[in-house]
C-alpha positions as CSV (number, residue, x, y, z in Angstrom):
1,X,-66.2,-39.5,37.1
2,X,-63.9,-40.8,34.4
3,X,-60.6,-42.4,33.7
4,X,-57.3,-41.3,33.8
5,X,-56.7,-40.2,29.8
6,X,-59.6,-40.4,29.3
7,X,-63.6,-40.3,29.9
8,X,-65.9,-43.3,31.6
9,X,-65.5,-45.7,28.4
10,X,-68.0,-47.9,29.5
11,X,-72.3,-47.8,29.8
12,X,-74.1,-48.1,32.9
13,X,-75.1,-51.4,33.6
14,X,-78.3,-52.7,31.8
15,X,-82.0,-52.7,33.2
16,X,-82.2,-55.0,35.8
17,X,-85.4,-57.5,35.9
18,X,-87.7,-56.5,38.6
19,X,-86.6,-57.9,41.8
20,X,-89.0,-60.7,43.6
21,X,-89.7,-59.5,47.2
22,X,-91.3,-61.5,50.0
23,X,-90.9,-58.1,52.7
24,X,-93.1,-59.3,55.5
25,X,-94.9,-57.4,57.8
26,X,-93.0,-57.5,61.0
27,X,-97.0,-58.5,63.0
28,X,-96.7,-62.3,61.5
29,X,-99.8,-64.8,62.0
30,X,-100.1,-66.4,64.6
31,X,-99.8,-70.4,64.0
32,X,-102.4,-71.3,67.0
33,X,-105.7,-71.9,66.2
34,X,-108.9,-69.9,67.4
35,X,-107.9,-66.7,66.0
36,X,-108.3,-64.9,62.6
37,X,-104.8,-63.6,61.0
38,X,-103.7,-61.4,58.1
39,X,-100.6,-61.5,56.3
40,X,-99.4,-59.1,53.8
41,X,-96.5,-59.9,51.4
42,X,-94.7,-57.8,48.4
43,X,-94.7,-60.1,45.9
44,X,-93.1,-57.4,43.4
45,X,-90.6,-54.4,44.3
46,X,-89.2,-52.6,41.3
47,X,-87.7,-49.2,43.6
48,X,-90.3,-46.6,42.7
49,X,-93.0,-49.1,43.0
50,X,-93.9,-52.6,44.1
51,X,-97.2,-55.2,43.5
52,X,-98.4,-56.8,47.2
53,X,-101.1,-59.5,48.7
54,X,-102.9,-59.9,51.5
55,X,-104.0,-63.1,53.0
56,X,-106.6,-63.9,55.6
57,X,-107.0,-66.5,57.5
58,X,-110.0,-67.6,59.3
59,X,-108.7,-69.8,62.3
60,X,-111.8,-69.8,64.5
61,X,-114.1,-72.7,64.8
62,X,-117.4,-70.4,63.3
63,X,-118.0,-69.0,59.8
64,X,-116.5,-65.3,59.7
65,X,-119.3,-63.3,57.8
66,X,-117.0,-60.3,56.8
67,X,-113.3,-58.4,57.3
68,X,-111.2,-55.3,57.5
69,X,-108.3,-55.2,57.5
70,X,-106.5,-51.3,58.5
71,X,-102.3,-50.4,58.0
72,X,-100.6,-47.5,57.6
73,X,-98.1,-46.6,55.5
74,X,-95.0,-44.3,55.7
75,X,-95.3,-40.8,53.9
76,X,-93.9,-41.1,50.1
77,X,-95.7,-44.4,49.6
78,X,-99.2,-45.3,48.5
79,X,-101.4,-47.5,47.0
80,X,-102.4,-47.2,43.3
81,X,-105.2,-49.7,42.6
82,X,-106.7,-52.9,44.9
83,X,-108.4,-55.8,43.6
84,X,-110.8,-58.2,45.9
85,X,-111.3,-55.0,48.5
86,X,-112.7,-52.5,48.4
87,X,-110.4,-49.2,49.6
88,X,-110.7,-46.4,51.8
89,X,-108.0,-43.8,52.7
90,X,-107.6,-41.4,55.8
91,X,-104.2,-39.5,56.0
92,X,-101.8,-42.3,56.1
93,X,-104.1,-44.9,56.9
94,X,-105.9,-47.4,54.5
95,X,-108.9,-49.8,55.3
96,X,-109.9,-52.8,53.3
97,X,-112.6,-53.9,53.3
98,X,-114.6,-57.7,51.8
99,X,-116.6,-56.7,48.8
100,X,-119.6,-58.8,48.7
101,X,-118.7,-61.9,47.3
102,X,-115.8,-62.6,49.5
103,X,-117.2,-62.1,53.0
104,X,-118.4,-65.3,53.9
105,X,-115.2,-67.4,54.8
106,X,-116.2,-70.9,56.4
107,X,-114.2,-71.7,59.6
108,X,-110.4,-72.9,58.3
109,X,-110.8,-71.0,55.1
110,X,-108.4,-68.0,53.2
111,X,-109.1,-65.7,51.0
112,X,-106.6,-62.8,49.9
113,X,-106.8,-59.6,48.0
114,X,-104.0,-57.5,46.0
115,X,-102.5,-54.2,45.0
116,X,-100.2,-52.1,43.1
117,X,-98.3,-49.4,45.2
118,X,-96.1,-46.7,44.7
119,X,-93.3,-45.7,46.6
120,X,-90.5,-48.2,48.9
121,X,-92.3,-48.3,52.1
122,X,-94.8,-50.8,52.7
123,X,-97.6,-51.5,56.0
124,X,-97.2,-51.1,59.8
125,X,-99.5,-51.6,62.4
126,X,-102.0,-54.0,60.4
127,X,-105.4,-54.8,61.7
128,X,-107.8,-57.3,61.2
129,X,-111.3,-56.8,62.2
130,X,-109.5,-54.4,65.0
131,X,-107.0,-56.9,66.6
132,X,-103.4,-56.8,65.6
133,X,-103.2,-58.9,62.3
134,X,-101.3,-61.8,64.3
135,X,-104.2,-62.3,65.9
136,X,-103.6,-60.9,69.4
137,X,-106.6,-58.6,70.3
138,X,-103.9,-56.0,71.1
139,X,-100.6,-55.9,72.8
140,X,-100.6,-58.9,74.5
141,X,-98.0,-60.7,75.8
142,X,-95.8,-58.0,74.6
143,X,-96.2,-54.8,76.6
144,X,-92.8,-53.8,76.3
145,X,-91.9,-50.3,74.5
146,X,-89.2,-49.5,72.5
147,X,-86.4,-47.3,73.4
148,X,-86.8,-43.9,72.5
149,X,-84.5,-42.5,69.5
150,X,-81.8,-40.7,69.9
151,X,-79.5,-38.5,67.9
152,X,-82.3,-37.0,66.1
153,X,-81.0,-34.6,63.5
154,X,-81.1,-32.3,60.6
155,X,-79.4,-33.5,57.4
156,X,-80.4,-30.8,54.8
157,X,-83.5,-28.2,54.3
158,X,-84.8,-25.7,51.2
159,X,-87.2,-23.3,51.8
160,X,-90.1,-25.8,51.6
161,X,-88.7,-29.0,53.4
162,X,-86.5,-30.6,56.6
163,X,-84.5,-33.7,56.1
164,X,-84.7,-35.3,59.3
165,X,-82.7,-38.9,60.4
166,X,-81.8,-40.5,63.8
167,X,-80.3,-43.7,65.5
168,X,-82.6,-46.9,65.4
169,X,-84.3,-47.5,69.0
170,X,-84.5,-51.5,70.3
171,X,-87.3,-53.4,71.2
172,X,-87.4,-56.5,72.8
173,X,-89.4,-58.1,69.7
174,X,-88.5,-56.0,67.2
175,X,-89.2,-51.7,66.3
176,X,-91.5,-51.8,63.4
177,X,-91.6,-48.0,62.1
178,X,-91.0,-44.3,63.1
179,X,-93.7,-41.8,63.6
180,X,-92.4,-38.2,62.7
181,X,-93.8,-35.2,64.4
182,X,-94.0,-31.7,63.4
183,X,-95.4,-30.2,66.8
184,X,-97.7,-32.1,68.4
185,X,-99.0,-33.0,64.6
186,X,-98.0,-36.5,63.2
187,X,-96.2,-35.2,59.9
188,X,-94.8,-38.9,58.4
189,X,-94.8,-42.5,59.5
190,X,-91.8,-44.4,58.3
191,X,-90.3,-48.1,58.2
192,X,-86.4,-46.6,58.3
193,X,-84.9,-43.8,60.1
194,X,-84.7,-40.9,58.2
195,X,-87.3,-39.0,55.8
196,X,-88.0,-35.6,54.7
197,X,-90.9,-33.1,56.2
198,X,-92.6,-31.1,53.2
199,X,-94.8,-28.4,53.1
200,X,-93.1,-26.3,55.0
201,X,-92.5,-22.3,54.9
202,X,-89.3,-20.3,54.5
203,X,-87.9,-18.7,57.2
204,X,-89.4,-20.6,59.7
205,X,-89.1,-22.4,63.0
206,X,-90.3,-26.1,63.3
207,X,-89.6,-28.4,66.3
208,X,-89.6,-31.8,65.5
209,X,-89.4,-35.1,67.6
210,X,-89.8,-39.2,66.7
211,X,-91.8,-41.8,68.2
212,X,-90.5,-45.9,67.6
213,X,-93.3,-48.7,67.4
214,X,-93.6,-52.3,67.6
215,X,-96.1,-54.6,66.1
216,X,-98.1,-55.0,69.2
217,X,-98.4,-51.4,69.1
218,X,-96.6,-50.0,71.9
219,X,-95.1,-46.7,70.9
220,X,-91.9,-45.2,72.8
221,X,-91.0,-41.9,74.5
222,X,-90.6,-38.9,72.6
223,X,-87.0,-38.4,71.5
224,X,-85.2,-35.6,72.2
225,X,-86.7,-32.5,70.6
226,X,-84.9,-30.7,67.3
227,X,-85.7,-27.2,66.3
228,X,-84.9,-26.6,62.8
229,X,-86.0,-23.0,60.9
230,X,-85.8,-23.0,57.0
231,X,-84.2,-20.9,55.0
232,X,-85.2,-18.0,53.5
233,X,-87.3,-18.4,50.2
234,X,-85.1,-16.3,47.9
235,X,-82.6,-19.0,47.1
236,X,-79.6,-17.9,48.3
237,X,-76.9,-20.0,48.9
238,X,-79.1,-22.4,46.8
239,X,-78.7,-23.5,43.4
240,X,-75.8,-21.2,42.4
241,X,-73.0,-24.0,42.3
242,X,-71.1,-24.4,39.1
243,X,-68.8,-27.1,39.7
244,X,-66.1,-27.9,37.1
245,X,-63.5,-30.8,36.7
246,X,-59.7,-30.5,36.5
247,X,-57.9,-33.2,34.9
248,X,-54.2,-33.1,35.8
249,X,-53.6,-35.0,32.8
250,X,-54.8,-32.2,30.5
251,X,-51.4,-30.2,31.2
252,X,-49.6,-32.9,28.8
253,X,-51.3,-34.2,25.5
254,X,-54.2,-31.7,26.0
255,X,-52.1,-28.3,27.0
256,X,-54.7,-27.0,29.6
257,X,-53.9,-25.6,32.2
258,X,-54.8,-23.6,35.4
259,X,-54.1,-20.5,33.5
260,X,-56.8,-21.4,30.9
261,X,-59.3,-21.2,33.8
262,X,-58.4,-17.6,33.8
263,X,-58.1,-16.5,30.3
264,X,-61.2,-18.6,29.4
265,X,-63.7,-16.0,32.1
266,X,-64.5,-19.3,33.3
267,X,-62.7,-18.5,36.9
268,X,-65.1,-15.9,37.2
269,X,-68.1,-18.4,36.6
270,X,-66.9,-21.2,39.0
271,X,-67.9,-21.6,42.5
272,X,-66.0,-24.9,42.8
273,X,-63.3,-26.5,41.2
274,X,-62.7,-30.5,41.2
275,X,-59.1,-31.4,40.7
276,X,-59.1,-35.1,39.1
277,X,-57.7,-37.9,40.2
278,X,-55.9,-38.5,43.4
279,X,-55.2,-42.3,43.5
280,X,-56.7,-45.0,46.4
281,X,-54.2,-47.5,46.8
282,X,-53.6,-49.7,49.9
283,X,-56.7,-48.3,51.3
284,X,-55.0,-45.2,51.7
285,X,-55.4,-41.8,49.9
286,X,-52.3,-41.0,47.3
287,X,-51.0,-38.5,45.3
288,X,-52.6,-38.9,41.4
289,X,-49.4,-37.7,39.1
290,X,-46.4,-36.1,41.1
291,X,-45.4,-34.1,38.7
292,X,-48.6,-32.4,37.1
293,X,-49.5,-32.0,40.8
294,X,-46.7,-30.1,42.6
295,X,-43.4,-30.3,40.8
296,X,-43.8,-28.4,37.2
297,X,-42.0,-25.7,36.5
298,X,-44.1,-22.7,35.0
299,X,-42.3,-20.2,33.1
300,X,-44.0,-16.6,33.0
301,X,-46.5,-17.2,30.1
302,X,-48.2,-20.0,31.6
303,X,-48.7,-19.4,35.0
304,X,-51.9,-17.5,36.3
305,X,-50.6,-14.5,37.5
306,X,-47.4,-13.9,35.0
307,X,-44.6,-15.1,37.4
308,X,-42.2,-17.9,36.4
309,X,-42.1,-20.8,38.8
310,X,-38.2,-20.7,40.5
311,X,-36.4,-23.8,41.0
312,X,-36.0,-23.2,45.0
313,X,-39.8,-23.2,45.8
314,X,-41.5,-25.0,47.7
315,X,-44.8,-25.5,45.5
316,X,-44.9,-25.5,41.7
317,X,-47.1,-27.6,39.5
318,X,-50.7,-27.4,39.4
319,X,-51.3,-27.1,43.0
320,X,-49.5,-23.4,43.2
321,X,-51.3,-22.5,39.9
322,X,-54.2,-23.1,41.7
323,X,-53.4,-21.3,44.7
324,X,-52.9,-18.4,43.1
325,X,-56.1,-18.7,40.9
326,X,-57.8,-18.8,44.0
327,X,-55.7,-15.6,45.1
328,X,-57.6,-14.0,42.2
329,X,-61.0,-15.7,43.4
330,X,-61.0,-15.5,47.0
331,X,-64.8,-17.0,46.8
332,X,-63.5,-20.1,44.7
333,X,-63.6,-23.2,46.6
334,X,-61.1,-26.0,45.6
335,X,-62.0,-29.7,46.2
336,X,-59.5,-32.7,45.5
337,X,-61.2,-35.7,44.4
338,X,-60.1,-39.6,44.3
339,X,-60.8,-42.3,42.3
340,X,-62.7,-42.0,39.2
341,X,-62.9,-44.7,36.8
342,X,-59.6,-45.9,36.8
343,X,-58.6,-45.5,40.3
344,X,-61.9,-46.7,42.2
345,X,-60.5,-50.2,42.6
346,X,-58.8,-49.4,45.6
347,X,-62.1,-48.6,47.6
348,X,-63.3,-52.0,48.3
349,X,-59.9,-52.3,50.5
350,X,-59.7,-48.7,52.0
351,X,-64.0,-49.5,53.2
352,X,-62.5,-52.1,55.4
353,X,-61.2,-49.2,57.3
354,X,-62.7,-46.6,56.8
355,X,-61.3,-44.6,60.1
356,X,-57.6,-45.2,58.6
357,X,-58.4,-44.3,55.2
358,X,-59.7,-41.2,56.2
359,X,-56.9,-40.2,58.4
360,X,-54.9,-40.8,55.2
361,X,-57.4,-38.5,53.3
362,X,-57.4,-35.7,55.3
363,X,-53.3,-36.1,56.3
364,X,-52.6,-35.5,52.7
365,X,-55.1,-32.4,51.3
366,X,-54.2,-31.3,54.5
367,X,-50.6,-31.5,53.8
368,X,-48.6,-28.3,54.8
369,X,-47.3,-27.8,51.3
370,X,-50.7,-26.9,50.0
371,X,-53.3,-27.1,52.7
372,X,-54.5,-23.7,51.6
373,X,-55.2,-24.8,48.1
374,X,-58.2,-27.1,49.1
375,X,-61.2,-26.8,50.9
376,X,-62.0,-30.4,51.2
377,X,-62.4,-33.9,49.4
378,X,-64.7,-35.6,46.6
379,X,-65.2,-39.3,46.1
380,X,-65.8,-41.0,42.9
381,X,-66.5,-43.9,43.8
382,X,-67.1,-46.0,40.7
383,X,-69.7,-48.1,42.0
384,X,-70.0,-49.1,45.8
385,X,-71.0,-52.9,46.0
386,X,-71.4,-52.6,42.3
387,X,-69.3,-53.5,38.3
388,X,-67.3,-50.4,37.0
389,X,-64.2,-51.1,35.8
390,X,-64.0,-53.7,38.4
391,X,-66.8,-55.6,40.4
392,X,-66.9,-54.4,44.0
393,X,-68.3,-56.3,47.3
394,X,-67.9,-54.6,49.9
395,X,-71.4,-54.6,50.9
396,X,-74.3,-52.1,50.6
397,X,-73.4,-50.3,53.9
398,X,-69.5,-49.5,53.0
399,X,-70.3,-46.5,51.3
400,X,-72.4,-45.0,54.1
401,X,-69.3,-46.4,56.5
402,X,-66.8,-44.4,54.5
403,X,-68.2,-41.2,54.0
404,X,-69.4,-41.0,57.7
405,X,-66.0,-41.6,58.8
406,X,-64.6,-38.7,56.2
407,X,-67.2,-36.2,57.6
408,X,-66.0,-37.3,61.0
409,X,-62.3,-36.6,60.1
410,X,-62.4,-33.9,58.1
411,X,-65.0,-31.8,60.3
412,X,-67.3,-29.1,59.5
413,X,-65.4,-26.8,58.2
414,X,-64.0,-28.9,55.1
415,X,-66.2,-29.6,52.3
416,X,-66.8,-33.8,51.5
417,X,-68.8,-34.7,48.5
418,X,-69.4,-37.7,45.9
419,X,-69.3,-38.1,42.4
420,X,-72.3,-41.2,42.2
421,X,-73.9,-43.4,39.9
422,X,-77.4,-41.7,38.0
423,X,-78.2,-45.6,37.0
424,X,-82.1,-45.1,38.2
425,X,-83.0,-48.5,36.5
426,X,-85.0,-51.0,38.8
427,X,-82.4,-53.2,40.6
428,X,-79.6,-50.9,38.8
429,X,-76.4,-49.5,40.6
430,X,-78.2,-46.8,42.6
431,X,-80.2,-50.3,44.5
432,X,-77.0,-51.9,45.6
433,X,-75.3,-48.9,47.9
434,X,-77.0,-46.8,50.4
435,X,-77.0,-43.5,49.1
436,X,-80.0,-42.0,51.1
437,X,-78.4,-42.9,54.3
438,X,-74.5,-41.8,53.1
439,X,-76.1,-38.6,52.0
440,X,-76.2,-37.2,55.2
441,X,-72.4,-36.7,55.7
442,X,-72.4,-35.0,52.2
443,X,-72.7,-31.2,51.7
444,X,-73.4,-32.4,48.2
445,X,-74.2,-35.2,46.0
446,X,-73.0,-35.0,42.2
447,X,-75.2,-37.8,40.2
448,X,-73.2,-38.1,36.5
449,X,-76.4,-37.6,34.3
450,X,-74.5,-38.3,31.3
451,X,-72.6,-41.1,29.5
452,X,-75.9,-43.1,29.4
453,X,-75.5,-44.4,26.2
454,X,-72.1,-44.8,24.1
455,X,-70.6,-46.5,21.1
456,X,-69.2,-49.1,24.1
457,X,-72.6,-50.8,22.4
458,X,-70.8,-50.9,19.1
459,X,-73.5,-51.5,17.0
460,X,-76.0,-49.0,18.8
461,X,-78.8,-48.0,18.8
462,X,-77.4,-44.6,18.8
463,X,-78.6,-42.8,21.7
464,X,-78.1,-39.4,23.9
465,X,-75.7,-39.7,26.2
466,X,-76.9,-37.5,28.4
467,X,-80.8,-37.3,27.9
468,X,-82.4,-34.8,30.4
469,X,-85.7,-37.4,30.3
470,X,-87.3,-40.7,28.7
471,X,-88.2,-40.5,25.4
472,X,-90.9,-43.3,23.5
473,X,-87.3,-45.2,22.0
474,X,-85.2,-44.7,24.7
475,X,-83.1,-48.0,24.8
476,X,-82.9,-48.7,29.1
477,X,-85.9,-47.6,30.9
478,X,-84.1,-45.3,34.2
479,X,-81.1,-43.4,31.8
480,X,-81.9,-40.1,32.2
481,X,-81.5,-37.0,34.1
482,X,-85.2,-36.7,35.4
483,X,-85.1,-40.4,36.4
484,X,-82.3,-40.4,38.1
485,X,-82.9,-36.8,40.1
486,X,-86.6,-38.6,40.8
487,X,-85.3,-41.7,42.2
488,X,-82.8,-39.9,44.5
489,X,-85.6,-37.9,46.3
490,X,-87.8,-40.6,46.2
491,X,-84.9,-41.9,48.8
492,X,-85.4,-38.8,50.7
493,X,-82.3,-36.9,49.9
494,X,-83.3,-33.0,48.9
495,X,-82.8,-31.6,45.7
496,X,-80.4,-28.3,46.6
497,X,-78.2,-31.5,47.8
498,X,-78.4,-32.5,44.4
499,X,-76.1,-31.2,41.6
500,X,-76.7,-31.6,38.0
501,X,-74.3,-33.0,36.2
502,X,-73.1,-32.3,32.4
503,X,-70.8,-33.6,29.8
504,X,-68.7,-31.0,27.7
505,X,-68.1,-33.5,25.2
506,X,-69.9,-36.0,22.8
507,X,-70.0,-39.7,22.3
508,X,-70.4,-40.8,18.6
509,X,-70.9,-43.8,15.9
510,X,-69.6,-44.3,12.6
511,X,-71.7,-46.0,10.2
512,X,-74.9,-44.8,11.2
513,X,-77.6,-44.0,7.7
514,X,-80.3,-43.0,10.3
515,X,-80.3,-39.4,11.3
516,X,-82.7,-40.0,14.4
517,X,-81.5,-41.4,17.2
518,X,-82.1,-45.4,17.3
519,X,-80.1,-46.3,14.0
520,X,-77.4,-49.0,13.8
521,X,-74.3,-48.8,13.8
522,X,-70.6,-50.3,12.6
523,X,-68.5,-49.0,15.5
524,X,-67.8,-46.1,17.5
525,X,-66.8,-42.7,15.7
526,X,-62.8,-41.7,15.8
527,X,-61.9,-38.7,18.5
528,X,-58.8,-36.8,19.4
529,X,-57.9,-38.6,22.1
530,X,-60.2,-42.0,21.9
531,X,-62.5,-43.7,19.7
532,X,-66.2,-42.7,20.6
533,X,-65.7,-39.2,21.9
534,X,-65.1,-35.9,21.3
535,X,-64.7,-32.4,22.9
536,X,-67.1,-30.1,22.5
537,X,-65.1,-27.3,21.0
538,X,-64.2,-29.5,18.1
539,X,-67.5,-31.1,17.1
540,X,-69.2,-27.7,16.8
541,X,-67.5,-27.3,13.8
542,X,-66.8,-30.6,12.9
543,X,-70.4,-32.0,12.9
544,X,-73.0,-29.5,13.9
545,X,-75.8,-30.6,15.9
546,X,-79.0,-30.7,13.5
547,X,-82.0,-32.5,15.9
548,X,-82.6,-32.8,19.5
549,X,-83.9,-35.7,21.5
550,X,-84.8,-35.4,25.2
551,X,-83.3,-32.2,26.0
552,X,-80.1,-32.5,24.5
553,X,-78.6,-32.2,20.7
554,X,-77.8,-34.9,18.4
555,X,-76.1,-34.7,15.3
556,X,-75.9,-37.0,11.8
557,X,-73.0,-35.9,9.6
558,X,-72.0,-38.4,6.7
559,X,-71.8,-41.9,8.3
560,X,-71.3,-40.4,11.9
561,X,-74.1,-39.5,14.6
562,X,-73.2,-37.7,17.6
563,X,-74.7,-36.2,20.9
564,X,-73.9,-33.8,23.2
565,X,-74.7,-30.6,25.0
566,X,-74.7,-27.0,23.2
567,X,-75.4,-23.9,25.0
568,X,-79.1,-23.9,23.8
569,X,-79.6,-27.2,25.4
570,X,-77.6,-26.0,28.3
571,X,-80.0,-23.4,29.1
572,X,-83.1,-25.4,28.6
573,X,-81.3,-28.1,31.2
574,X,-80.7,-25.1,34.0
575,X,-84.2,-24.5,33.7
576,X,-85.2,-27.9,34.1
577,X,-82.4,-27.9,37.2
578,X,-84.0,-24.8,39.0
579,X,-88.0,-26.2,38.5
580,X,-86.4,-29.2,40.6
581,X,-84.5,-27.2,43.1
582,X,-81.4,-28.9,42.6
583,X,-78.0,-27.1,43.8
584,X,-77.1,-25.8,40.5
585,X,-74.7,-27.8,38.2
586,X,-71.0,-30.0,37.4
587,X,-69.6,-30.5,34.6
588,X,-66.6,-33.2,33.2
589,X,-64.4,-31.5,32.4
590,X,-63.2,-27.8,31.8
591,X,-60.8,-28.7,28.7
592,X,-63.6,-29.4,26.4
593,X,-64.9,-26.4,26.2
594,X,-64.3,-23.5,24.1
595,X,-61.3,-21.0,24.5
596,X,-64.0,-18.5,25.4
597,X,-66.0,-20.4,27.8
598,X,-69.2,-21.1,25.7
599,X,-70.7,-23.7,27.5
600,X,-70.1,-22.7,31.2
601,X,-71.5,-19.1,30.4
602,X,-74.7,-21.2,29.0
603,X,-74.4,-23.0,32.9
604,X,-74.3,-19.7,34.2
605,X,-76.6,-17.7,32.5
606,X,-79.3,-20.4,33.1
607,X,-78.5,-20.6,37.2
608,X,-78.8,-17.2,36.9
């Protein structure tokens, strides 16, 4: 989320060139003669999209006088425009077929159309001119099934949709996709094993089972049969978080403390608290700052309820000020995170085992000094199998790895989320982990949709850090809000799994003669606490936002141009959060806001 001190001081990696894919189909052609073959190849996959040809092969002794070629593909994935073939759809199903002048293909001969898609899926169960495109005229030698899946499961639902995943079946050759059904109706057909059923209707029941397929097309047994009803329409428990920070550093340079949370009437607008950092050392979970977490003394005037901290107890610190904020808000939920910017180095060692790093986890908020005073954990991981402050390698699946075995540890009862990366560029941090199949162990995701853009560039362009969507001079396609929330249900996670996240402070440039945004700069702009940024309870006086940009306010005062979020742009964002379902809203952190709680009553207001 940030660094200890401070906040994230450094930009999201750049747009990444679009990545060169050569995804196969799993049906490959044949290499024996006598047979006519197909193969279909992404020659382009850029996340949300990806550019594709098909070849075909004419390995028969005669003149083939025309072709089609039929392939499915999963649900979320289509094709935008052909060229060479002509198109037909039906459901999930496309046919190709030769246009005129590319029918004839003399015995030996290939010819090949192409197409733009949308969507990460790509074909299954290809045919050409009805046999299976590797030239068998159907199963073949291979009559062998797969295994049926197991463990099918829910992993989140809204009103309006079921997110479904399972455990991969085997096949003697290899499984090829996943056929979803709602009933007896086919509802999706998928290359991985999980996806989300839409079009569904509130307070419902649905029964759903999965089907495995090879490339010969031999289609498993049922799995096990899930029955799932969705929720009740009115958005209850929905879209109602307000999730705010806690630095434990703020109680020294800063002077925030618990008791500010009270005397703000922001308590009474919180649904969760996130006390930052506790430290990931040795692959273990530690404590952050001893000290500012369960040894200051509080005399009467700065503790939440008016009582002076004795020297004899067994709590003090923040941890007992929290405990008795939550005696004030029974209903406030109390999560302690580890990590952040600083502290995320330790992950790469603590995802080599994950089962003992989560027993240190839960051994230690679960400690019998304050056990009561949380009601689970929050990762910030800063970035899995990708460069924050340091480069990580633990490999795409660690992340997955570590929150399953957290979930595992920690139970049901306990709350476990993560603080992730809202870099949506193609072949950008949110491509390197596996964040659709981690999500499942979540109760929550918390993308930071801010600190985009910074004076870390010293020389600009200045920029929104937190732009809710592209706008026509936006310097990195894929930093912004509605880009990243896209991309993360284009994965398949839900949006009420998904919470908005805000910054309550600016980032700013000095030197900057351009009021809109895109001028140049000579450096970053001075701040309290460190160049380049600023609380938001001090720049609403000190330099008053005069423009907006992509959802969010900007300001040019003398040589300085800053960004940030005021509670006008707060409000339109909430709107923006509850048209895309999304679980309501974080923000970094509660010390920048005003004594009076300006911008979390904008948060709160606009929830509704």
């Amino acid at each position: 989320m940030s660094r200890q001190g401070g906040r994230r001081g450094i930009a999201l990696a750049g747009a990444a060139t679009l990545a060169a894919a050569t995804a196969l189909l799993a049906a490959p052609p044949a290499s024996s003669a006598g047979t006519i073959t197909a193969e279909c190849t992404k020659t382009q996959d850029w996340g949300s999209g990806f550019g594709g040809t098909c070849t075909i092969t004419n390995g028969t002794d005669a003149p083939l006088s025309g072709w089609k070629l039929e392939a499915e593909l999963p649900s979320g994935t289509s094709i935008s425009s052909v060229w060479n073939a002509t198109q037909t759809v039906s459901g999930n199903v496309y046919t190709f077929t030769n246009p005129t002048w590319n029918g004839n293909l003399a015995a030996g001969n290939k010819t090949s159309f192409g197409f733009n898609g949308t969507g990460s899926g790509f074909f299954t169960g290809c045919k050409i001119n009805g046999a299976s495109c590797n030239g068998d005229s159907g199963p073949g030698d291979d009559a062998e099934a797969p295994t049926a899946p197991s463990g099918l499961r829910a992993t989140g639902s809204t009103p309006t949709s079921v997110s479904l995943a399972w455990n991969a079946s085997t096949d003697n050759v290899a499984v090829t996709g996943y056929d979803v059904y709602r009933g007896t109706t086919k509802a999706a057909s998928v290359t991985g094993t999980s996806t989300t059923i839409t079009g569904l209707t509130a307070k419902t029941a649905y029964t759903f089972t999965v089907k495995a397929h090879d490339a010969a097309g031999n289609s498993s047994p049922a799995s096990q049969t899930l029955s799932v009803t969705t929720p009740d329409g009115d958005g209850s428990g929905a879209g109602d978080k307000v999730i705010g920070y806690f630095v434990n550093w703020g109680v020294y340079q800063r002077n925030y403390h618990v008791k500010n949370i009270e005397t703000s009437g922001s308590a009474n607008k919180l649904t969760h608290i996130n006390y930052a950092f506790g430290n990931v050392q040795g692959g273990r979970c530690t404590i952050g700052d001893g000290y500012a977490d369960y040894e200051k003394a509080y005399g009467a005037d700065q503790s939440v309820d008016g009582v002076a901290d004795t020297w004899d107890q067994p709590l003090r610190g923040n941890f007992n000020q929290l405990r008795k904020l939550k005696k004030k808000h029974p209903g406030l939920k109390v999560l302690w995170s580890f990590g952040g910017w600083t502290w995320s180095g330790g992950f790469g060692q603590a995802a080599q085992n994950p089962a003992a790093f989560a027993d240190s986890c839960y051994k230690l908020v679960e400690d019998s000094r304050w056990a009561d005073v949380f009601d689970g954990i929050d990762i910030d991981w800063e970035y899995p199998n990708a460069c924050g402050l340091t480069c990580d390698e633990s490999g795409p699946d660690a992340f997955t790895k570590l929150l399953s075995a957290l979930r595992s540890k920690f139970g049901s009862d306990n709350l476990v989320t993560a603080a992730i990366t809202a870099d949506a560029s193609a072949g950008g941090k949110m491509d390197k982990a596996d964040y659709k199949g981690a999500s499942q162990y979540v109760d929550y995701y918390l993308p930071m949709t801010y600190d985009y853009f910074g004076a870390w560039d010293a020389k600009g362009p200045t920029a929104p850090h937190s732009p809710l969507t592209s706008y026509p001079s936006i310097p990195h396609e894929g930093f912004n809000t509605a880009d990243t929330i896209a991309k993360l249900k284009g994965l398949g996670i839900p949006g009420n799994k998904l919470v908005m996240g805000l910054g309550f402070y600016g980032r700013g440039w000095t030197g900057v003669t351009q009021k809109e945004p895109g001028g140049t700069a000579t450096g970053p702009a001075p701040g309290k606490y460190e160049q380049g940024i600023e609380d938001y309870k001090d720049l609403k006086g000190r330099c008053p936002s005069n423009g907006t940009v992509a959802g969010t306010a900007y300001a040019h005062c003398g040589n300085q141009w800053w960004s940030y979020d005021t509670p006008s742009t707060i409000g339109g964002k909430m709107k923006w959060a509850a048209s895309e379902g999304l679980g309501g809203s974080f923000f970094w952190e509660l010390s920048g806001d005003t004594a009076n709680g300006e911008l979390i009553s904008a948060i709160k207001n606009g929830l509704g």
